[in-house]
N, C-alpha and C positions, 0 to 999 in steps of 0.2 A: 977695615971692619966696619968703622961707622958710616962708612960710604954705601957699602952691601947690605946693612941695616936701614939706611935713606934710602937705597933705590927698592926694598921690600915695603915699606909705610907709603911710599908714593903707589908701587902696583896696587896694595889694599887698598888704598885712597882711588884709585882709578876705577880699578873690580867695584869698589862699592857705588860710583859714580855711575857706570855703564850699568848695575843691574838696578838701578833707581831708573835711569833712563829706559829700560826695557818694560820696565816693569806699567812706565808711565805712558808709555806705546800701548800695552797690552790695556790698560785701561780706557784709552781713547778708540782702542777698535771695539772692543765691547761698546761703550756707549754709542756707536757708527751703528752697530748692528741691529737688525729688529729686536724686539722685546721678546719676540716668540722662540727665534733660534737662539739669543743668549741664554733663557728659560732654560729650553732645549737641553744645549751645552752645556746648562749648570745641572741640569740632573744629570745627565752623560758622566761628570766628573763626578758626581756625588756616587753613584751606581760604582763607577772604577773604585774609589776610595774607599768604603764600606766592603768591598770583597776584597781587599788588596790586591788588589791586579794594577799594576803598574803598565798601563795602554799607553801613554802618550796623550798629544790630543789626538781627538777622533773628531770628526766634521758631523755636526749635527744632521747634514741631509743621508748619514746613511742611517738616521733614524727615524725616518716619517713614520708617523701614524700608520699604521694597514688600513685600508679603505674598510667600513662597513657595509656589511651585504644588506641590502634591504629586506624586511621580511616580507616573507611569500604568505599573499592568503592565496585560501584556496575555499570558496565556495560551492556547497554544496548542493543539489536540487533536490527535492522528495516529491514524487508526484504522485496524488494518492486516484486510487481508482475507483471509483463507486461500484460498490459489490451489489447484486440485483436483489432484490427482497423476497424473503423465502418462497413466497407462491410464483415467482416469476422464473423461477428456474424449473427447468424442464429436462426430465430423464432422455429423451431421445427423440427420435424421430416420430414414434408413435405414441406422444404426449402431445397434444395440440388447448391452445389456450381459444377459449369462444367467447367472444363479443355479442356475440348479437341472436335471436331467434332462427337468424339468417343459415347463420354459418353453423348453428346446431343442426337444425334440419340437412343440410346441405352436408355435413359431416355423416348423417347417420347412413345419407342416403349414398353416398359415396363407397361406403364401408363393405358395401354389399353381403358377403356370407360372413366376415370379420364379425367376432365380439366385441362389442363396445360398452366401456364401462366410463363414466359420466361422474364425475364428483363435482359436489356443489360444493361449494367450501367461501370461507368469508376471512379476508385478510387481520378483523378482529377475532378470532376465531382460535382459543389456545386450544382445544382439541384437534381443529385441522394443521394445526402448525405442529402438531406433536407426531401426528399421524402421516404427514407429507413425505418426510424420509422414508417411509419403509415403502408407502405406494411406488414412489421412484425406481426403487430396488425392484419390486415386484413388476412395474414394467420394463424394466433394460433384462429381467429372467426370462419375460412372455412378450419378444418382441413383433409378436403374430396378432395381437390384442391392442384394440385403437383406445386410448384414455384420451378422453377429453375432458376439461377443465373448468367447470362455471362460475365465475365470481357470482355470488348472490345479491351483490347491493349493485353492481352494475348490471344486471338480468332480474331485475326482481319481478316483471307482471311473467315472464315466461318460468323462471322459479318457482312462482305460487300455482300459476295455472297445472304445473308438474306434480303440485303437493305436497312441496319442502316447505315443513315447519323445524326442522333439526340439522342441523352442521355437526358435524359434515356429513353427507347424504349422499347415497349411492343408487343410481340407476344401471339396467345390465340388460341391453338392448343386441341380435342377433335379425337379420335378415328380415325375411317374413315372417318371422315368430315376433318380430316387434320390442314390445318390451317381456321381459323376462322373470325379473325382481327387480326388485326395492330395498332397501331398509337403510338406515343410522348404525353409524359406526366409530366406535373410538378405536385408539391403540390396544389397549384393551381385550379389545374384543374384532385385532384383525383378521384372526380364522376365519372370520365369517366370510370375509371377502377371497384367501382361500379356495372354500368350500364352495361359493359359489361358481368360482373361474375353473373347479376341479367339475364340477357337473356341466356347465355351459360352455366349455370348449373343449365340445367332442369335433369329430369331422363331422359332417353333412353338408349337404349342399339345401339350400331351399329352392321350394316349387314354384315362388311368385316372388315380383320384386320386395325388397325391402318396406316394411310397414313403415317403420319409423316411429311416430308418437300416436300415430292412428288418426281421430278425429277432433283432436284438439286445438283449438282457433287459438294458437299462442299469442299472434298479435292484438288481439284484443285485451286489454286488461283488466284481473280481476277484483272482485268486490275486496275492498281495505281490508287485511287478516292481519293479524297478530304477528311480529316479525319471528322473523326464523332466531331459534335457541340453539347456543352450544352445546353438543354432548356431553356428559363429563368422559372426562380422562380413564 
């Protein structure tokens, strides 16, 4: 009995010998190993033992990092377009913008038995900018009727020599009958123009080439007048 007693105290003694030694192994590979994968491993274990799950070890490389995705820009363009200023837009075809004394004359005479109606109008001008949309409309309804378009601060001695003192101002020129009427006109008061396209474009034909403005030396300029006034509204 005390023999089997002695050889039990010696295996303890042994057992406890071997797992000092193992234990002393296990210490010396850890301090072997980088700082990063013992980390690593020590949270690994820490994770198993906080949920009780009894894994074993588990080898720190099946726990890499997942790679991070770089973020995506994504750059935008806006490119903006310069909208054309109200007097520069033009209903159609039979709206024509005039520069010069040149291309007025040269306009009326082209027109031959066609109605032609002639606005003078001035980019400062809040009654011709009020009034602009509806002439637009009313040329794309009467696309048999030639408008032509006179800026008055870039025409000004053919302007005056005309006898526009009021913005916006209407001339209504046909064939050989030359000019027609006249007058000023707001929004207002656009019946008038109208009334007048409803009497001056009947059919007929004329008997002699187109007048035009008759005998008026537009290229010469005239005596300093008082500049042209806005309508009211």
């Amino acid at each position: 009995m005390a023999d089997v007693i002695k050889f039990s105290c010696n295996s303890l003694r042994f057992s406890s010998s071997l797992l000092i030694s193992f234990t002393s192994s296990l210490n010396s590979c850890q301090r072997a190993l980088p700082k990063t994968q013992v980390g690593l491993h020590t949270r690994v274990v820490a994770v198993s033992d906080s949920s009780s799950v009894d894994s074993g070890f588990v080898s720190p490389i099946d726990f890499r990092p997942r790679k991070q995705l770089a973020p995506l820009k994504v750059h935008a363009t806006v490119t903006e377009t310069e909208q054309p200023q109200w007097w520069e837009r033009n209903a159609g075809l039979n709206m024509i913008d005039i520069h010069s004394t040149q291309e007025f004359l040269n306009a009326l005479s082209e027109a031959r038995d066609r109605l032609v109606i002639v606005e003078f109008y001035g980019t400062w001008c809040a009654s011709c900018r009020a009034l602009f949309p509806k002439l637009c409309r009313t040329a794309e309804e009467h696309p048999d009727i030639l408008f032509l378009k006179v800026n008055f601060d870039e025409n000004k001695p053919m302007s005056k020599s005309l006898n526009v003192k009021v913005l916006p101002y209407f001339h209504f020129y046909r064939g050989a009958d030359g000019l027609l009427e006249s007058f000023s006109c707001s929004l207002a008061k656009f019946q008038k123009i109208k009334d007048a396209i409803e009497l001056h474009n009947t059919d007929r034909c004329s008997l002699g080439p187109p007048k035009g403005v008759g005998n008026l030396n537009l290229d010469s300029p005239s005596p300093p007048k008082k500049a042209a006034e806005s309508s009211p509204t």
